[in-house]
N, C-alpha and C positions, 0 to 999 in steps of 0.2 A: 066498561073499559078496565082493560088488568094493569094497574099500577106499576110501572117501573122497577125492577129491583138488580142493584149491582152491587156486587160485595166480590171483596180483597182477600183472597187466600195468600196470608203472608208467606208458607208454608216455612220453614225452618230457615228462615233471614230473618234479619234486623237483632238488634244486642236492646238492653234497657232504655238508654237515652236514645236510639235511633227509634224505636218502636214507637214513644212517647211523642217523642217531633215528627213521622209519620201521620198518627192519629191526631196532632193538632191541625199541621197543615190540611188535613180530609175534611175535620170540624169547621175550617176556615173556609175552603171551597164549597163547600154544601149551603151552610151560613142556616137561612132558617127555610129553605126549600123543603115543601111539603108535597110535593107530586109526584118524588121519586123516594125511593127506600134505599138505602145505602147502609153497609155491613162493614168492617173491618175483621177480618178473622186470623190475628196475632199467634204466634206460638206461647202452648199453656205459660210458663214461666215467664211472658210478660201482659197478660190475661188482666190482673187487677191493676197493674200499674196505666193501660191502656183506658180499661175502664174509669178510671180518674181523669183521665187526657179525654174522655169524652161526655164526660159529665154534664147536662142540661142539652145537650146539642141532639141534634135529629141522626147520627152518627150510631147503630146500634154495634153490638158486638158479639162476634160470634165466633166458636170454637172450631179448630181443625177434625174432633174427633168426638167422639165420647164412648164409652165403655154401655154395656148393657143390662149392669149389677147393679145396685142401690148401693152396695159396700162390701168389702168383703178381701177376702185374701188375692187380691188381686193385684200385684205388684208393675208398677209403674201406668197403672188404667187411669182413669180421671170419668166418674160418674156427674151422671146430671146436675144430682143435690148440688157438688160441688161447683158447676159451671153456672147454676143460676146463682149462689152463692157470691160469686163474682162478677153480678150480674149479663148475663150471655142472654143474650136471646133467639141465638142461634147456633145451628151446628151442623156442619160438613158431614157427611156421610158416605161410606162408601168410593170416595174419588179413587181416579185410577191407580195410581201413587200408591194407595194403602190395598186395591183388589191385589195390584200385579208383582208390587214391589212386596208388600207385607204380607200380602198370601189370602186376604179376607176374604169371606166365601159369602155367596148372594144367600145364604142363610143366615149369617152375623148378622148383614149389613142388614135384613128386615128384623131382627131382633133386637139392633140400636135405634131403625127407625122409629120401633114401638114404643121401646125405650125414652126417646127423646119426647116424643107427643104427649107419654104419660106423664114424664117428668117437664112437661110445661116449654119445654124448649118446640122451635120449629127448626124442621132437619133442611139440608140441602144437598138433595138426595142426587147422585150423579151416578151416570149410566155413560158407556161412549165404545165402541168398537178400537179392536186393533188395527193395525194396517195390515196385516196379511185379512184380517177378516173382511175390511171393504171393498180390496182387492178380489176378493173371491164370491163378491157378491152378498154376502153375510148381515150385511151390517141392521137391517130392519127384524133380522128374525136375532142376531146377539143382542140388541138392545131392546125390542121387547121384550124379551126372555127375561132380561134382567130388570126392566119396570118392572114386570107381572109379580116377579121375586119378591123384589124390594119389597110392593104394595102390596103382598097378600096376609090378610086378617086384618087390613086396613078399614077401619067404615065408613061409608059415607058423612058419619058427620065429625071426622075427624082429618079426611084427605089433604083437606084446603088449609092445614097447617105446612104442609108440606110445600117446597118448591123442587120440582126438579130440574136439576142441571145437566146438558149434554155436553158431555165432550169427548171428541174424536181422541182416543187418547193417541193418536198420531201427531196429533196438532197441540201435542200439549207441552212448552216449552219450546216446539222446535224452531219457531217464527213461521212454520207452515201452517196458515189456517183454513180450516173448512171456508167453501166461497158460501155465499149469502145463499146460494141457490141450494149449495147441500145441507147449511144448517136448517135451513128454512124446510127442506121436506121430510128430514126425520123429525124435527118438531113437529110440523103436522101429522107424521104416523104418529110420533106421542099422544099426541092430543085425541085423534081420533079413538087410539087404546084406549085411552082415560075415559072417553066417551061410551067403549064399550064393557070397561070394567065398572064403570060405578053411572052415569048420564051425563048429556049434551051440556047441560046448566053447569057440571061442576067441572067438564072437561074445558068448558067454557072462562070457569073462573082459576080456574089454576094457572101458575104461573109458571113459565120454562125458559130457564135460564141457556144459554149459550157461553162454553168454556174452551179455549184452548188456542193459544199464541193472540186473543184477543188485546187490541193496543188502539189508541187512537185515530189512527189511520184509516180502521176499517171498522170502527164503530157506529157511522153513521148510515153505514149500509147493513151491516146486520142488525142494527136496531129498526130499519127500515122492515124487515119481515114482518108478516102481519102475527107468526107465531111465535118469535123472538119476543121475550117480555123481558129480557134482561142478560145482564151479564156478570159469570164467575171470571174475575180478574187474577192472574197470577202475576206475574213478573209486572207488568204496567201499573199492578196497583202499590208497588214499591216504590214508586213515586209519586208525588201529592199533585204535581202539575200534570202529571199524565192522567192521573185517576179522576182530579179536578176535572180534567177535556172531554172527557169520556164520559163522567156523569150529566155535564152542562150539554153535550152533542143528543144524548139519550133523552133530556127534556126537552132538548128543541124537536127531535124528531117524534118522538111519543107524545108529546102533549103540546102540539100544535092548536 
């Protein structure tokens, strides 16, 4: 059985004091719950102050991005060393945000994946079509395309660091979410890819997230999908009573 896993892409909200009383209220909802994996992932410049606000708690922390250098002239990047440094143990990767808006090309984004895996971090690798593209039918050959990207020079015995995330980047902010019945079957072409780039076992154990207008409402039906193994939160996870629902909803229905 594939573990639970929902993490908080703050992306550029919250100030110092808001950030810190965010990630206590999450530490406080979670409590000492061991069946689900839970993420916060803070903007860098409140990264270590968070990572204090979550200190002994099952509460891990994970970065919006990271760069693919070890070090270097690289002005305004933020490297692995640096992110486990402040202890991260995770890292967003690829979201659509940074493809569409920043310009990152499915070349980058498997050169930070490798990136992140050597540098000890696990990534959360996201893939999702546009709306002209699922309109047009598209949507299994854009986002395989870009699995296959992301994961290639991947090895098998390193995949299962990986989580990936889908999201419809249509559905992302807009309050329009993919229905359970959509998320649910490009997770399974996911899975089934994975099954065909590397085997059943590890297509089997890998985990895949569902991202995009996800909120408490419709979390107990999309964690109801048998390929659904979790959720990347954006705007819902700006709030601790929301995120609290929504992690509590995910244990009751996965770990029944």
């Amino acid at each position: 059985m594939r573990k639970p896993f929902l993490a908080g892409n703050w992306k550029m909200n919250t100030d110092a004091a808001s950030a810190v009383a965010l990630a206590k209220g999450i530490v406080a909802a979670v409590g000492q719950a061991d069946n689900i994996d839970v993420a916060v992932c803070p903007p860098f410049v409140y990264l270590q102050a968070v990572a204090m606000a979550l200190s002994s708690s099952n509460v891990a922390l994970g970065a919006q991005d990271v760069f693919h250098q070890p070090d270097g002239a690289f002005t305004g990047e933020i490297s692995c060393k640096m992110l486990k440094d402040v202890c991260c143990t995770y890292a967003i990767i690829g979201h659509s945000e940074r493809r569409h808006v920043i310009g990152e090309t499915d070349e980058l984004i498997n050169n930070k994946i490798k990136a992140a895996i050597n540098g000890g971090l696990l990534p959360i690798f996201c893939v999702g079509e546009l709306l002209e593209e699922r309109q047009a039918g598209k949507t299994n050959r854009i986002v395989s395309d870009q699995v296959k990207k992301g994961l290639d020079g991947i090895c098998q015995e390193r995949i299962l660091a990986v989580t990936i995330a889908y999201e419809p980047v249509w559905a992302i902010g807009t309050g329009v979410n993919a229905t359970s019945q959509q998320a649910q079957e490009v997770h399974a072409m996911i899975r089934d890819l994975v099954a065909k780039l590397y085997n059943k076992e590890i297509a089997g154990q890998l985990r895949i997230q569902y991202g995009g207008s996800a909120k408490p409402a419709n979390t107990a039906e999309l964690m109801a999908q048998p390929d659904v193994d979790g959720l990347l939160i954006g705007g819902a996870s700006l709030k601790a009573s929301d995120f609290a629902a929504m992690i509590n909803t995910s244990i009751q229905v996965k770990c029944k």
